[in-house]
DOPAPA-779334 format. One record per residue (C-alpha): residue number from 1; residue in three letters; z negated, x, y negated. Coordinates in Angstrom, 1 decimal. Layout:
BEGIN
BANU   guro   kese        z        x        y
BANU    NUM    ALA        Z        X        Y
...
END
This chain:
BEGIN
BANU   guro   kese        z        x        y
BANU      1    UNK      6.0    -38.9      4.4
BANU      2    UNK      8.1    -37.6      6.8
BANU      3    UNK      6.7    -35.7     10.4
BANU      4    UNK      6.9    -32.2      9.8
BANU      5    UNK      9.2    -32.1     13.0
BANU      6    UNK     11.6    -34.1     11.8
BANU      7    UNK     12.7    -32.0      8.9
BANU      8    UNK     16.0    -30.9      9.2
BANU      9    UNK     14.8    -26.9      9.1
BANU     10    UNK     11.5    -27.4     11.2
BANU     11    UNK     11.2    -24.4     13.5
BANU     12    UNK     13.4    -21.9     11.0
BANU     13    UNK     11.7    -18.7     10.1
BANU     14    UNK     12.0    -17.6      6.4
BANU     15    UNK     11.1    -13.7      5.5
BANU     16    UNK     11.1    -14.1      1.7
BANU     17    UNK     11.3    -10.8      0.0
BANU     18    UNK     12.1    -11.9     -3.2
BANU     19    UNK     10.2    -12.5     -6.7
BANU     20    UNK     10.1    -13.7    -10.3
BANU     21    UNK     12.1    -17.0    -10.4
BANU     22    UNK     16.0    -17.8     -8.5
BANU     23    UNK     14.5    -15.7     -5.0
BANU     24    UNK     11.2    -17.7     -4.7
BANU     25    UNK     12.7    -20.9     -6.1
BANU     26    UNK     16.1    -20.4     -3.2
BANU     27    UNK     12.9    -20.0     -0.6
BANU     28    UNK     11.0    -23.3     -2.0
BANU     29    UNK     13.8    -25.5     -1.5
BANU     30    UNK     14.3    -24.2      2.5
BANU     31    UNK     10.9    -24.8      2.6
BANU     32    UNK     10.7    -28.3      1.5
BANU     33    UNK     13.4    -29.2      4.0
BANU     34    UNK     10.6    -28.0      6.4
BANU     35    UNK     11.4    -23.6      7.4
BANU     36    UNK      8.5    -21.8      7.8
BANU     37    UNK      8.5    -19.4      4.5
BANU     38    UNK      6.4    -16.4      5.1
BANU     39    UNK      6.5    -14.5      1.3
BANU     40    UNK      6.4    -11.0      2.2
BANU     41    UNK      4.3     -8.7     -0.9
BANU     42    UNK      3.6     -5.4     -2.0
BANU     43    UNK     -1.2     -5.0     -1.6
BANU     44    UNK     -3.1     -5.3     -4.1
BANU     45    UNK     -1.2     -6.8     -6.9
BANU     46    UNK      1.5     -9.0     -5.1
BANU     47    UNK      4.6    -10.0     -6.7
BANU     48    UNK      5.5     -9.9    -10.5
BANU     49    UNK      5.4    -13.9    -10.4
BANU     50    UNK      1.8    -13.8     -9.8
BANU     51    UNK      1.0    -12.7    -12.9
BANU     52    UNK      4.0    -13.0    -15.5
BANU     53    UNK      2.8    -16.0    -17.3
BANU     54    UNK      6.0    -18.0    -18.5
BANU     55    UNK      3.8    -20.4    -20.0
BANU     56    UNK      1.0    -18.6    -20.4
BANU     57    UNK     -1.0    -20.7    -17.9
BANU     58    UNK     -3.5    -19.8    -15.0
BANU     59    UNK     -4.6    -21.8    -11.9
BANU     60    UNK     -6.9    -20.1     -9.4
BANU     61    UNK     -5.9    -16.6    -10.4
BANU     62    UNK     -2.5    -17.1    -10.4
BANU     63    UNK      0.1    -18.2    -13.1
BANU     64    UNK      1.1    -21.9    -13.2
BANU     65    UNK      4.6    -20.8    -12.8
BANU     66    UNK      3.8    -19.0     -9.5
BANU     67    UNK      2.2    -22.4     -8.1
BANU     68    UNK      5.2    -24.1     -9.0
BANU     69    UNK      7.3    -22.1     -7.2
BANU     70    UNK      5.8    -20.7     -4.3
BANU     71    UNK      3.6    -24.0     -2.9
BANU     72    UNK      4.6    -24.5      0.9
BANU     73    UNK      5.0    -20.8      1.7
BANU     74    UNK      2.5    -18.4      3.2
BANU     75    UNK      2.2    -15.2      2.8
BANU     76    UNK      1.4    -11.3      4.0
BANU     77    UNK      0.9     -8.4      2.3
BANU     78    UNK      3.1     -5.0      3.2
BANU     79    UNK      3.6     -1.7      2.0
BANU     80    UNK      7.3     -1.3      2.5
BANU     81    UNK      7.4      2.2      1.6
BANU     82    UNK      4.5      3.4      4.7
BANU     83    UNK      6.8      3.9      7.5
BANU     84    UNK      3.7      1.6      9.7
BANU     85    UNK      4.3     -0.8      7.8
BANU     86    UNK      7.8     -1.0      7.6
BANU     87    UNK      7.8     -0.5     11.3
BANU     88    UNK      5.7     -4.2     11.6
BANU     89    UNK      7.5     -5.7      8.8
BANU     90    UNK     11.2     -4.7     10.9
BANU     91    UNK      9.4     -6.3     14.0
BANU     92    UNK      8.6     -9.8     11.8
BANU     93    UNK     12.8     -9.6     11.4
BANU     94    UNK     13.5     -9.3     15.0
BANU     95    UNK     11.9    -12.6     15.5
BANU     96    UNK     13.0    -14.5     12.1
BANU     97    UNK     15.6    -16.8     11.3
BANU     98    UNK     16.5    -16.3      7.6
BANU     99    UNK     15.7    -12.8      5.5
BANU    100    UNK     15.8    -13.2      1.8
BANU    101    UNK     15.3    -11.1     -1.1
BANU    102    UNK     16.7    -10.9     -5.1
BANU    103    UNK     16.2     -6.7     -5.2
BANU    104    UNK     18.2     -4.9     -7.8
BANU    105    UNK     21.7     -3.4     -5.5
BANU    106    UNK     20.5     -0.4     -3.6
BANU    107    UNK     16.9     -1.1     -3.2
BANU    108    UNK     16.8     -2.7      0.5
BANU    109    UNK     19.3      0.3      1.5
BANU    110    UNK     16.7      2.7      0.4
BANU    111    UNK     13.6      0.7      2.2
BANU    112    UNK     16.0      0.2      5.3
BANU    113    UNK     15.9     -3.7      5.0
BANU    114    UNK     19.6     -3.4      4.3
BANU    115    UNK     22.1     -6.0      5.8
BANU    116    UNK     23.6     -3.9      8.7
BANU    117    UNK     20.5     -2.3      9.6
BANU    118    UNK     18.7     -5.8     10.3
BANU    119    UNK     21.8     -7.3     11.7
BANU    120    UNK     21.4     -4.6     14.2
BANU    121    UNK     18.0     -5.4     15.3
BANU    122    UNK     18.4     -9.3     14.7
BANU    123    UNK     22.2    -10.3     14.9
BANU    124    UNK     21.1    -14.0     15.0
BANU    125    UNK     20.1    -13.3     11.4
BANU    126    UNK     20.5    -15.0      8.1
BANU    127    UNK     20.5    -12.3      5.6
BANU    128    UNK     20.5    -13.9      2.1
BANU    129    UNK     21.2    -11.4     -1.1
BANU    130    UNK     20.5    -12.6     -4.9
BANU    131    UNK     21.3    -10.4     -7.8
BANU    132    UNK     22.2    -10.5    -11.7
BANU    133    UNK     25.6     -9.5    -11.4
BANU    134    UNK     27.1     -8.7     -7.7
BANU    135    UNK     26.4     -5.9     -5.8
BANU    136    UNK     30.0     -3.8     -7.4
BANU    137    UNK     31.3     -3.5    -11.0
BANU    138    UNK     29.7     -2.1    -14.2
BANU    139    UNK     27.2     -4.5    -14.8
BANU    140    UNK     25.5     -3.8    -10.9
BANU    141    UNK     22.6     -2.0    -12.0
BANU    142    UNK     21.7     -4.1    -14.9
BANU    143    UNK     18.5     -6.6    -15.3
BANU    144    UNK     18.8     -9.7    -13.9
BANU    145    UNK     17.5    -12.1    -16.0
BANU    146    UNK     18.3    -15.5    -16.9
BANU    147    UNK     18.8    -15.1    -20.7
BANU    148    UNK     20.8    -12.4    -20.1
BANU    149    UNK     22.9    -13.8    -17.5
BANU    150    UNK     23.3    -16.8    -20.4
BANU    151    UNK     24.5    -14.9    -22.5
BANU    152    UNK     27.0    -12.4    -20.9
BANU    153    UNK     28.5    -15.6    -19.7
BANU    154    UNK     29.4    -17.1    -22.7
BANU    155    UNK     27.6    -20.3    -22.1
BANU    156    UNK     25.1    -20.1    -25.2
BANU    157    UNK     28.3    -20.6    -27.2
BANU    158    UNK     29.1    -23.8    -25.5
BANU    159    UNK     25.3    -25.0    -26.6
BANU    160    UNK     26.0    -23.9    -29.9
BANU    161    UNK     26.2    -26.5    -32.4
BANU    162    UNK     27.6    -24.0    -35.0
BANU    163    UNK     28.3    -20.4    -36.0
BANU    164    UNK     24.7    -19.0    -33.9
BANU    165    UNK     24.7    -18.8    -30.2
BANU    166    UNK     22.4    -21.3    -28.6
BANU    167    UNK     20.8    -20.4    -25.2
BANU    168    UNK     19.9    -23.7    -22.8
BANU    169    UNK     15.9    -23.8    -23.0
BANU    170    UNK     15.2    -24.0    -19.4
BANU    171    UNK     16.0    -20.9    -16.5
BANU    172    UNK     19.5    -22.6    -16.0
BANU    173    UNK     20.8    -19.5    -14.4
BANU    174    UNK     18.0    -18.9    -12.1
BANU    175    UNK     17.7    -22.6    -10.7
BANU    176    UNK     21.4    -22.6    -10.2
BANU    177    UNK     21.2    -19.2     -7.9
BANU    178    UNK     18.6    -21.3     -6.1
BANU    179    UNK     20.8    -23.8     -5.2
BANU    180    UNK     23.6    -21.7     -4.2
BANU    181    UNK     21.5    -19.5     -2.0
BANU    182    UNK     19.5    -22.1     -0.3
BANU    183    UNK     23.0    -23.9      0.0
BANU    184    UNK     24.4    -20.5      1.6
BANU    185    UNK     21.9    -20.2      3.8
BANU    186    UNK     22.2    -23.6      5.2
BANU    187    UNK     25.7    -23.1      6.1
BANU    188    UNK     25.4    -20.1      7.7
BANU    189    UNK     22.7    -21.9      9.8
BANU    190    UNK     24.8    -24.4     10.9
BANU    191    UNK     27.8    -22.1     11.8
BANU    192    UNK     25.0    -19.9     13.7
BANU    193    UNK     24.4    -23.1     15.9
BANU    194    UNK     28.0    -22.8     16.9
BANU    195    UNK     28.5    -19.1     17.2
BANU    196    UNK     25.0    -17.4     18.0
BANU    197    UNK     25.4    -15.2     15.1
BANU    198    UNK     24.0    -14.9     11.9
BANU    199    UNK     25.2    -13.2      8.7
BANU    200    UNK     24.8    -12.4      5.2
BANU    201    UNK     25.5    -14.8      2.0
BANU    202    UNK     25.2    -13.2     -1.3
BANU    203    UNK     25.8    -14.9     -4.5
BANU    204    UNK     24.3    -13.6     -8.5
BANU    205    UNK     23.5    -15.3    -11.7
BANU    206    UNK     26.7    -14.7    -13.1
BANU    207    UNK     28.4    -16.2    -10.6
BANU    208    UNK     26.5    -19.1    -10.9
BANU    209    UNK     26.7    -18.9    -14.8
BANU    210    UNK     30.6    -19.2    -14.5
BANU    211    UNK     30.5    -21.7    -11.3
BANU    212    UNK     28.6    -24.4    -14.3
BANU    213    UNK     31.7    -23.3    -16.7
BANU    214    UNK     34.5    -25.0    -14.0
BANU    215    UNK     35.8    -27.2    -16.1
BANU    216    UNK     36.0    -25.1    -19.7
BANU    217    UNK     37.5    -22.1    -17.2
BANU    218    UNK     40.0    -23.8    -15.2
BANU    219    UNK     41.1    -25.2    -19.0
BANU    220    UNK     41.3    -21.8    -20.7
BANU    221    UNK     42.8    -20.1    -17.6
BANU    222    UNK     45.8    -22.2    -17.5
BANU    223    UNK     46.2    -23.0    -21.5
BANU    224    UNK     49.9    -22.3    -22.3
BANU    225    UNK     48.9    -22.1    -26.1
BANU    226    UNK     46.0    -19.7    -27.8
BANU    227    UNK     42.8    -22.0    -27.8
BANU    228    UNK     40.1    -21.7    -29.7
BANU    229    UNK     36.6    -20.3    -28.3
BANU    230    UNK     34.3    -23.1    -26.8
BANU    231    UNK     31.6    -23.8    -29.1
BANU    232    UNK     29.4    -27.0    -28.9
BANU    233    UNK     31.4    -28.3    -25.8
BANU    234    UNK     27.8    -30.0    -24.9
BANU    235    UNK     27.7    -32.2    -27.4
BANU    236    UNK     31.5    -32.4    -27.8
BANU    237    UNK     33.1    -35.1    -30.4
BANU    238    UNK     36.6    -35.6    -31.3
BANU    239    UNK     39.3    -37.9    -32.8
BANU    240    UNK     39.0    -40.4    -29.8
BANU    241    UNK     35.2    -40.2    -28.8
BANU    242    UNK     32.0    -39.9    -30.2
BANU    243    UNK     29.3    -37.2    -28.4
BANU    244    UNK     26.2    -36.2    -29.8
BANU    245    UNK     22.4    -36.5    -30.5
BANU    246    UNK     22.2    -38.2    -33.7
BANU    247    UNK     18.5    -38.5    -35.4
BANU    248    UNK     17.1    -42.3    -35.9
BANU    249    UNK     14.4    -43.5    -38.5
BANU    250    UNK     11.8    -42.4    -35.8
BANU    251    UNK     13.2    -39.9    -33.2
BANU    252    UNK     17.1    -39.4    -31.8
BANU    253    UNK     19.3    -41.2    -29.9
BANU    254    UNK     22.4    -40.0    -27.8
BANU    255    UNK     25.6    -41.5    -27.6
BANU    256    UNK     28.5    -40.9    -25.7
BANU    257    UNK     31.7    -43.6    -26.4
BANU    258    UNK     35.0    -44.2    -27.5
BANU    259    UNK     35.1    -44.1    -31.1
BANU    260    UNK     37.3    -47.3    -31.8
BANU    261    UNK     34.7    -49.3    -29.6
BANU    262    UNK     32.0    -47.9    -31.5
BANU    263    UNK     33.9    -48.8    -34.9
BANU    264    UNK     34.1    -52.5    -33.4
BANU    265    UNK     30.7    -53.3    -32.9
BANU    266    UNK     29.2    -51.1    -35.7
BANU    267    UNK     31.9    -51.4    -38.7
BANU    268    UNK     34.6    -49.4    -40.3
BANU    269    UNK     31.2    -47.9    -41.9
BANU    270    UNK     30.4    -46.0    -38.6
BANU    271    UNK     34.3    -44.3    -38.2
BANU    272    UNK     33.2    -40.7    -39.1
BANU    273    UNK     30.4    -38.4    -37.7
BANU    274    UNK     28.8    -38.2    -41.3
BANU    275    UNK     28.8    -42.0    -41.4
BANU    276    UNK     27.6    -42.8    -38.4
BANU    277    UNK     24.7    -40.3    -38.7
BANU    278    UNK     24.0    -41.9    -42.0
BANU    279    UNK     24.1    -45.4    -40.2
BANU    280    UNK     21.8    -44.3    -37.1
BANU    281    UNK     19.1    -43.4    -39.1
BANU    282    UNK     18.6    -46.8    -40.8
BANU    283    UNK     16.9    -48.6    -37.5
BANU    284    UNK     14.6    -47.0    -34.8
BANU    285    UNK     15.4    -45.3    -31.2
BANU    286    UNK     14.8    -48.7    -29.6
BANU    287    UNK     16.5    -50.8    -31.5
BANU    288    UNK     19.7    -49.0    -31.3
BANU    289    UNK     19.1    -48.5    -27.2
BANU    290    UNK     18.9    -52.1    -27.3
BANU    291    UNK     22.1    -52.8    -29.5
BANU    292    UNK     23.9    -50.0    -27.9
BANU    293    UNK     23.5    -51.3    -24.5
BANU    294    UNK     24.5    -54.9    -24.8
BANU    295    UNK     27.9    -54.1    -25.1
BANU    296    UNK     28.0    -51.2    -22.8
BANU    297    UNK     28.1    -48.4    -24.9
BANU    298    UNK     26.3    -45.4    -23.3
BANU    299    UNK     23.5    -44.4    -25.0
BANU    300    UNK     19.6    -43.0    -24.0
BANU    301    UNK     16.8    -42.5    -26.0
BANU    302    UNK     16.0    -38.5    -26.3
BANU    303    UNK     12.7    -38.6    -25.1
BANU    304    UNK      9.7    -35.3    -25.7
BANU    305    UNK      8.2    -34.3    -22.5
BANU    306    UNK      5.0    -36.1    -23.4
BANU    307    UNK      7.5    -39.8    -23.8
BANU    308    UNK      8.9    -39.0    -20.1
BANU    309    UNK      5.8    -38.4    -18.6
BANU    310    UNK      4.6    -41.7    -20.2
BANU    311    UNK      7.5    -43.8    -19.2
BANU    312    UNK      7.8    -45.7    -15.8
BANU    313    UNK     11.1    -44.6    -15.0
BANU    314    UNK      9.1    -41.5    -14.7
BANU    315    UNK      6.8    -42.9    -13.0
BANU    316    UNK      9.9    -44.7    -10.5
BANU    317    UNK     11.0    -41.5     -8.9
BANU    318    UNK      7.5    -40.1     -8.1
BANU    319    UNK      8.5    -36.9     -8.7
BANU    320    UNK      5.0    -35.5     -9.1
BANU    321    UNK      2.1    -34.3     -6.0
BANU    322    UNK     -0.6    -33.0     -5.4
BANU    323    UNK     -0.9    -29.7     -3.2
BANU    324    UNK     -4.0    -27.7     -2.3
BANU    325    UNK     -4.9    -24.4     -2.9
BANU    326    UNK     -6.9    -23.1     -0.1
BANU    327    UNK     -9.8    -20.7     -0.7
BANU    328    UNK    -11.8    -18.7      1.9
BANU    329    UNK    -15.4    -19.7      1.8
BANU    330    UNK    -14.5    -22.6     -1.1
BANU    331    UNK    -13.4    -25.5     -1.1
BANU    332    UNK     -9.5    -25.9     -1.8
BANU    333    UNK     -8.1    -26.2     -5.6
BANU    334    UNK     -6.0    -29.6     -6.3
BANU    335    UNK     -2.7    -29.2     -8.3
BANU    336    UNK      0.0    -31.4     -9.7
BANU    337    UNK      3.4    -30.2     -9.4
BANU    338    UNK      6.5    -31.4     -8.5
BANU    339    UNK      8.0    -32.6     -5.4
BANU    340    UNK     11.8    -31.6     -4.0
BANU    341    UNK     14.3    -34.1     -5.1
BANU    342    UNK     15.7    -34.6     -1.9
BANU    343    UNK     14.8    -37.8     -0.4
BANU    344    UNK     15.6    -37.7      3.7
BANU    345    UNK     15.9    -41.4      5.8
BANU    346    UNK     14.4    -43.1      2.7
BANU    347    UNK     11.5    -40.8      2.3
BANU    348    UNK     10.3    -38.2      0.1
BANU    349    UNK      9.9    -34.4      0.9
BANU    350    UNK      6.3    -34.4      0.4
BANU    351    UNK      4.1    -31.2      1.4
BANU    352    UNK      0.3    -30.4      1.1
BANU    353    UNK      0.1    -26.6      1.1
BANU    354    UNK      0.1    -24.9     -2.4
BANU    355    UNK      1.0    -21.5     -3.3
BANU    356    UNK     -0.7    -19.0     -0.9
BANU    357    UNK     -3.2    -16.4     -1.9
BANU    358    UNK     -2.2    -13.1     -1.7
BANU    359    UNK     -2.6    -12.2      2.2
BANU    360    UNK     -3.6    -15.5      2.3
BANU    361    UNK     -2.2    -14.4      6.6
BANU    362    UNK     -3.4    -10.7      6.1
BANU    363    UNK     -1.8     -7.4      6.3
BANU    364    UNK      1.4     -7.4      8.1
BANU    365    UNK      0.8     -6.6     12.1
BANU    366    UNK     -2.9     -7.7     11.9
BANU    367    UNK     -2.6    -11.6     12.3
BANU    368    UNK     -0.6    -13.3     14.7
BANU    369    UNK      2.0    -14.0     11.7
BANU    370    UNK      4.9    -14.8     14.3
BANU    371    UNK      4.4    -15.2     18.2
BANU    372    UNK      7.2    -15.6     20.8
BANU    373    UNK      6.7    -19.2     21.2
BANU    374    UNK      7.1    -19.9     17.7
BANU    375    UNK     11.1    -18.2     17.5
BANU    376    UNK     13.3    -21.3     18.2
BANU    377    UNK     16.8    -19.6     17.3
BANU    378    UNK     19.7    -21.6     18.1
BANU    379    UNK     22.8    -20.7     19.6
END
C-alpha cells in the first residue's frame, strides 16, 4: 500500500457538489489517486444517493450503492440557499483545489457557485461541470440519466440482437462521464502547475455516449453509400468472421475468429451461424474453452457474477477491500467493495475510510474543515 504522500494528488482539495452516480463516481476516482474529497450536502437528508437504492441494499443507514461510491471522501453538511451558509461554503472555495458538481444547467448560477463567480474569488481553481446533455441546445434542461442518455444516443441499437432496442445493463453512461471528468480535471491540474491558473472542464453523458460510438461514427460519417442502421454491432458476425455468444450444453461460450479457421478445426459442419450454434451446444463451456484455445482461437467462458467471484483470476487482480465505516460512540462498520483499478509503482490504490456519515465533519464553518496549512496550490 502506497504512503498516502506519495499519491500523485496528495495535498489536492476536492469540493464535491455533485450526487447520484457520474459526479460522485468522477470524485471517487480523484480520490483514490489520493485528493482530499470533502462531499459537500444539503442537512438533514443529504444527497439523493444516500437513499436511492439501486439494488435495493442498506449498510449502516445508507444504500450499498452510496458506499460504493463515496468511500474515501468526507463530508459537511450546508444549506446553500441560507446566505450564512453560502458565505462559509464560498470561503471552503477560496482555499480548494478542484470544485465539482453534476447540477442540471442554471442551478449553480442561481446559488452563485457558478464558474466565473468562483474563478473570481479562487482563479487557481478547477471548476469541473457534468450534465446529461451540455449546457446549450434543446435537450439542456432535460434529466440526466443514464438510460436515457443510452438511448438518445443510439447505442441500445448497437446491443440489439434484433428488431427491440437493447440497453447495456450496467450505468455505462455515467461511469464513462467519470472518466472523462476526473480525466479533465487532471489535465487542468497539470497545466495549472505551469500557468498558476485554474479553469473549468465540462463534459455530459451524451458526449460520452457518442465518444464510446468512435468507431461506428467516424464509419457512418464518411460512408459514400447509404448504410444500414447499426444494430447488434457488439456481437457483430459476417461472411469472414464469427462474433457472438453462442449457448453450450451447460452455459455459453464467446467466440471471436475468422470463419475459415474456425471451419478448419471444427468441419465444413460449423460454416454457418445456425450450424455452429447447433455444434456448440453438443459439449460443455470447458471443453470447448479448452479446444478453442489450443489452436488460438479466441474464446472465454461467459461466466454469472457468482462464477467470477469464484474463480482465481478473480481472485488474481484483488480487486476487492475492506473499508470502515466510522460511527460516533460505536465501533466502525466493515465493508467489502471494490478497490480503484489503477495500480501506481507496482502497487494497488488501497484506502481505509468508507463512505462518510452525513456531517460526518459537521456543519460547514463549525469544524476546522480546511485550515491555511492544509492549501498546497501549485503554481
Amino acid at each position: 500500500m502506497l504512503d498516502p504522500e506519495d499519491l500523485p494528488l496528495h495535498g489536492t482539495v476536492v469540493l464535491d457538489f455533485s450526487q447520484f452516480l457520474a459526479g460522485p463516481v468522477a470524485a471517487l476516482r480523484l480520490a483514490d489517486l489520493g485528493a482530499r474529497v470533502i462531499k459537500v450536502e444539503r442537512p438533514v437528508t443529504g444527497e439523493i444517493g444516500r437513499t436511492l437504492a439501486f439494488a435495493g441494499r442498506w449498510i449502516d443507514g445508507d444504500t450499498a450503492s452510496f458506499h460504493a461510491m463515496n468511500r474515501n471522501k468526507e463530508a459537511v453538511v450546508a444549506d446553500l440557499k441560507d446566505a450564512h451558509d453560502l458565505a462559509l461554503v464560498l470561503d471552503l472555495v477560496r482555499r480548494a483545489d478542484v470544485l465539482l458538481h453534476n447540477f442540471r444547467p442554471g442551478v449553480m448560477e442561481r446559488l452563485g457557485l457558478d464558474h466565473r463567480t468562483v474563478a473570481a474569488l479562487n482563479p487557481g481553481l478547477v471548476y469541473a461541470s457534468a450534465s446529461g446533455y451540455g449546457a446549450d441546445g434543446p435537450w439542456a434542461g432535460r434529466p440526466g440519466q443514464d438510460l436515457l442518455a443510452q438511448s438518445v444516443s443510439a447505442l441500445p441499437w448497437v446491443s440489439a440482437p434484433a428488431e427491440r432496442p437493447v440497453p447495456v445493463g450496467l450505468s455505462l453512461a455515467d461511469h464513462l462521464l467519470s472518466c472523462h471528468i476526473a480525466q479533465g480535471v487532471v489535465a487542468l491540474l497539470l497545466r495549472r502547475a505551469r500557468t498558476g491558473l485554474g479553469g473549468l472542464v465540462e463534459t455530459s453523458l451524451l458526449e460520452g455516449m457518442l465518444d464510446l460510438q468512435l468507431v461506428g461514427l467516424t464509419t457512418r460519417l464518411n460512408a459514400t453509400t447509404p448504410t444500414q442502421e447499426p444494430q447488434g454491432e457488439a456481437t457483430d458476425s459476417s461472411p469472414t468472421t464469427v462474433s457472438g455468444l453462442f449457448a453450450t450444453a451447460d452455459g455459453w461460450v464467446a467466440v471471436t475468429a475468422a470463419r475459415d479457421a474456425l471451419v478448419r478445426l471444427l468441419g465444413p459442419s460449423s460454416g454457418g451461424d445456425e450450424q455452429l450454434s447447433g455444434l456448440l451446444r453438443a459439449r460443455t463451456t470447458d471443453a470447448w474453452v479448452e479446444a478453442l484455445d489450443a489452436p488460438g482461437v479466441w474464446c472465454s467462458p461467459v461466466l454469472t457474477l457468482k462464477e467470477l467471484l469464484a474463480h482465481d483470476a478473480f481472485e488474481a487482480v484483488g480487486m476487492t477491500q475492506t473499508v470502515q465505516r466510522e460511527r460516533p460512540d460505536a465501533e466502525p462498520v466493515p465493508i467489502r467493495t471494490t478497490r480503484s483499478p489503477i495500480r501506481i509503482d507496482g502497487e494497488r490504490l488501497l484506502s481505509t475510510r468508507g463512505a462518510p456519515r452525513l456531517g460526518a465533519q459537521g456543519r460547514v464553518g463549525t469544524s476546522t474543515v480546511l485550515t491555511d496549512a492544509e492549501v498546497t496550490r501549485g503554481g
